[in-house]
C-alpha positions as CSV (number, residue, x, y, z in Angstrom):
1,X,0.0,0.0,0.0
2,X,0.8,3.5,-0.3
3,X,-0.5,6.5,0.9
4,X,-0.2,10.5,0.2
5,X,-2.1,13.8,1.3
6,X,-4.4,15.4,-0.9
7,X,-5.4,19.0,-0.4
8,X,-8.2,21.2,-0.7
9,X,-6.8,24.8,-0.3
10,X,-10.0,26.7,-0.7
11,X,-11.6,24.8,2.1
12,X,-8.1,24.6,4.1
13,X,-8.7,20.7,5.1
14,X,-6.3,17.8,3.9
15,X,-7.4,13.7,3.5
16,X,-5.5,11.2,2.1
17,X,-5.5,8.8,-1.1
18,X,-4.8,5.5,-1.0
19,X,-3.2,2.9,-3.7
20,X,-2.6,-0.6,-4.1
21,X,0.1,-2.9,-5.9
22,X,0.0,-6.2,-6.5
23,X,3.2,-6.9,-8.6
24,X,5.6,-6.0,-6.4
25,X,5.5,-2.0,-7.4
26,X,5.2,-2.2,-11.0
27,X,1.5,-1.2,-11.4
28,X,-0.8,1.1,-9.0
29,X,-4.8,0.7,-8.3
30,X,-6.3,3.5,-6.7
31,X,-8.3,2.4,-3.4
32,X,-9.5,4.8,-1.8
33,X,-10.1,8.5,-2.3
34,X,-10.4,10.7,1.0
35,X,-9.6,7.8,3.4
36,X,-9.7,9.1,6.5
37,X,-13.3,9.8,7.9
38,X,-12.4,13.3,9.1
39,X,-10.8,15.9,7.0
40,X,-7.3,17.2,9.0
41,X,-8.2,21.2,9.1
42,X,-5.1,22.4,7.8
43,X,-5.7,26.2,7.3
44,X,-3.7,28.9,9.2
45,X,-5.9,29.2,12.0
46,X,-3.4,28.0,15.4
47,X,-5.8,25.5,15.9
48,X,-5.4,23.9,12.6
49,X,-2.4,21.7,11.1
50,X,0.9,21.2,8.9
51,X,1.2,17.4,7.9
52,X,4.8,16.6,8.1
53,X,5.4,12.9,8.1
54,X,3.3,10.0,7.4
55,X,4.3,6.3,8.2
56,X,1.9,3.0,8.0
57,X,2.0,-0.7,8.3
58,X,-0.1,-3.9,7.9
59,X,-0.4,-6.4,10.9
60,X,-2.9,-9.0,11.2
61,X,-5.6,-7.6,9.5
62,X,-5.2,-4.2,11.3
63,X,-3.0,-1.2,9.0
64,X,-1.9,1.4,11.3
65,X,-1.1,5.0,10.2
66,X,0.5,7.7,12.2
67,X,0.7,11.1,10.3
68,X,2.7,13.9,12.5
69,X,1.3,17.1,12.5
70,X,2.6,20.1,13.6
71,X,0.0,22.4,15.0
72,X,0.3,26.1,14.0
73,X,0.8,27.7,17.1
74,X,3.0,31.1,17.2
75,X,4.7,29.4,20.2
76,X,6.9,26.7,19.3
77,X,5.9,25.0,23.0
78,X,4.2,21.7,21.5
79,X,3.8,22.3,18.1
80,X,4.5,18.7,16.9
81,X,1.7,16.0,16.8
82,X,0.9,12.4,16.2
83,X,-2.4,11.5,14.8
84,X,-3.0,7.5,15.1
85,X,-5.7,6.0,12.9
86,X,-6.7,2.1,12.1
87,X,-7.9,0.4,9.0
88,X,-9.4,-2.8,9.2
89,X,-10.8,-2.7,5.2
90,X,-7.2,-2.8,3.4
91,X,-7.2,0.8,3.6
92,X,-10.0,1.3,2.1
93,X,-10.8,3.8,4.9
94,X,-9.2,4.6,8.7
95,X,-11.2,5.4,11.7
96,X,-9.1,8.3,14.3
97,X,-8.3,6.8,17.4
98,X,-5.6,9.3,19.3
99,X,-4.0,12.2,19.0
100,X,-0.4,12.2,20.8
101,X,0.7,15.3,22.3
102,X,-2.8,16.7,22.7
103,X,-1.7,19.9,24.8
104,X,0.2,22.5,24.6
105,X,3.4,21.4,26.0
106,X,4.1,17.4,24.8
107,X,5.8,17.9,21.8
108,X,6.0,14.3,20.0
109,X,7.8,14.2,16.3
110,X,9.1,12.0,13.5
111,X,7.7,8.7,14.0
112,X,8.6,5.6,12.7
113,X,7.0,2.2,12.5
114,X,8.0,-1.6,12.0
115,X,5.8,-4.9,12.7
116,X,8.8,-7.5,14.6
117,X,7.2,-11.1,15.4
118,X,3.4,-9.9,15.2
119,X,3.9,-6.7,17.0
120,X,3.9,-2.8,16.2
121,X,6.9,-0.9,17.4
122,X,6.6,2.7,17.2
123,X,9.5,5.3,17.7
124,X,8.9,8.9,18.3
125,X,10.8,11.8,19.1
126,X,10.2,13.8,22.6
127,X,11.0,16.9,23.4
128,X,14.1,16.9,20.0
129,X,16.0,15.5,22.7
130,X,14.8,12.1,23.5
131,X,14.0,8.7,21.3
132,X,11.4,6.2,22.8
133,X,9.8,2.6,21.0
134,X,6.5,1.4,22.0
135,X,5.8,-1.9,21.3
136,X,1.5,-2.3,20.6
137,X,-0.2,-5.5,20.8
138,X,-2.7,-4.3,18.2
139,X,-3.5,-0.8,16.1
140,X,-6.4,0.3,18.3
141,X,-4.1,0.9,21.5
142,X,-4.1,4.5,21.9
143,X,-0.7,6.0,21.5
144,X,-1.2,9.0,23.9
145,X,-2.0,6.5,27.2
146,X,1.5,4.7,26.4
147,X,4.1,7.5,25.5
148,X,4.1,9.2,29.1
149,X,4.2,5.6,30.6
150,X,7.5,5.4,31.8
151,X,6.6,1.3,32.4
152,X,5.3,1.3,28.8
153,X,8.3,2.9,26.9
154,X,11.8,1.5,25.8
155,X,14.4,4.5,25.4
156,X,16.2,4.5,22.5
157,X,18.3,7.6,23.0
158,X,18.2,10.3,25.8
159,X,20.3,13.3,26.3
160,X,18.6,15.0,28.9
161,X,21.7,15.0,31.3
162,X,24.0,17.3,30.5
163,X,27.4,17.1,30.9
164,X,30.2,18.6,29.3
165,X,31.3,18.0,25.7
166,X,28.9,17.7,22.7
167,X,26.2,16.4,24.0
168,X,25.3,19.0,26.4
169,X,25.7,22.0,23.5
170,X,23.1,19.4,21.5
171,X,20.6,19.3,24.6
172,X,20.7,23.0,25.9
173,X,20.5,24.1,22.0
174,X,18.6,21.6,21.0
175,X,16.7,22.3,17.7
176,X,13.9,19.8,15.7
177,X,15.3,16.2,15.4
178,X,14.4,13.4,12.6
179,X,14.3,9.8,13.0
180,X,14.0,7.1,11.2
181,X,13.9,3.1,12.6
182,X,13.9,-0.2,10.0
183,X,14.0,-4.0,10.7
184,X,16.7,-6.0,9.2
185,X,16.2,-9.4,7.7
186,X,17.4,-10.9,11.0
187,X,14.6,-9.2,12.8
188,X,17.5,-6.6,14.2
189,X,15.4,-3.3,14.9
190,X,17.9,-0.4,13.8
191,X,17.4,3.1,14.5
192,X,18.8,6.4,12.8
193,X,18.1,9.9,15.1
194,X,19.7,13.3,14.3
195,X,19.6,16.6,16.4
196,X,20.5,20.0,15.2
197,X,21.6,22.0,17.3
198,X,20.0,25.6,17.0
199,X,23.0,27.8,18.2
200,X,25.7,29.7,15.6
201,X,27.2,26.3,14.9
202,X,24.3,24.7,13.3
203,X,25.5,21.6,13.4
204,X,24.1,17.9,12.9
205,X,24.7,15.3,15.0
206,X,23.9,11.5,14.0
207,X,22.9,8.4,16.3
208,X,22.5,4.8,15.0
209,X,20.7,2.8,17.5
210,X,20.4,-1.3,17.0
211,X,18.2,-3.3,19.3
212,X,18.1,-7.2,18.7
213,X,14.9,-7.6,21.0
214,X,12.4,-5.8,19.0
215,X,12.8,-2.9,20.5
């Protein structure tokens, strides 16, 4: 499957079409048209939305989508988003089920998905500082009730404690991070994150993670 956003600029709301290949990428059929049930308002009212990235996976009937959207606030406080939604009809259409980071302060980005042995595992940026997995027995288990659950997260990378060097100029400076996880053929979970750090410098840093217990 593959999915992109589709725009309506006069109205200001965004959906999302869906197509289908059965040959391994050769050939596209188009499946749906305006798959999600609700329209994401993406005007530029504060309480409306800029899609960033989109992500989605099939697992036992259930395909799971998580589309980060960054909310256009004129504080940057919270700004990045999660919207989870479920398909249970091929993606023929998906039904909304959470939205992560639903105040103004959580600020949850980049998000990445693999199935490993049955399961979802999820990977999201907190905070431009901090990489955590969640692994999700099913598509319907709402993101927001796991990603402050200290018991219900795995970290991936954290650089909240400063210290001296480079890492504490990344976390005092720290500006938008991107991620990016994959599963190998050996079912080894591997994990890419980057910060930027927002001072004169500018400059990129680059993590690769591996976990070999699905996350």
């Amino acid at each position: 499957l593959a999915a992109y956003t589709v725009y309506d600029n006069t109205a200001g709301l965004c959906n999302i079409n869906v197509h289908r290949s059965i040959d391994d990428g050769a050939t596209w059929s188009q499946v749906a048209t305006n798959a999600l049930k609700k329209d994401i308002p993406t005007s530029a009212a504060t309480s409306d939305y800029t899609i960033a990235k989109m992500v989605m996976a099939y697992n036992k009937g259930q395909i799971l989508l998580l589309i980060e959207a960054t909310k256009n606030l004129t504080t940057s406080a919270g700004r990045n988003k999660i919207l989870q939604y479920v398909s249970v009809d091929e993606g023929g259409s998906f039904d909304f089920v959470a939205e992560v980071g639903d105040t103004y302060t959580d600020y949850f980005a980049a998000p990445s998905l693999v199935v490993h042995q049955g399961i979802f595992v999820v990977s999201v940026i907190y905070s431009a500082s901090v990489a955590w997995s969640y692994r999700l027995s099913n598509a319907y288990v709402p993101l927001d009730i796991t990603v402050n659950n200290a018991l219900l997260r795995n970290e991936i990378y954290n650089s909240v404690s400063a210290s001296s060097g480079e890492i504490a100029t990344i976390t005092s400076n720290a500006a938008v991070g991107y991620a990016s996880m994959w599963r190998d053929d050996d079912d080894t979970l591997w994990h890419i994150f980057q910060q930027q750090e927002s001072g004169a410098a500018l400059e990129k840093y680059n993590f690769i993670m591996q976990s070999v217990d699905g996350g």
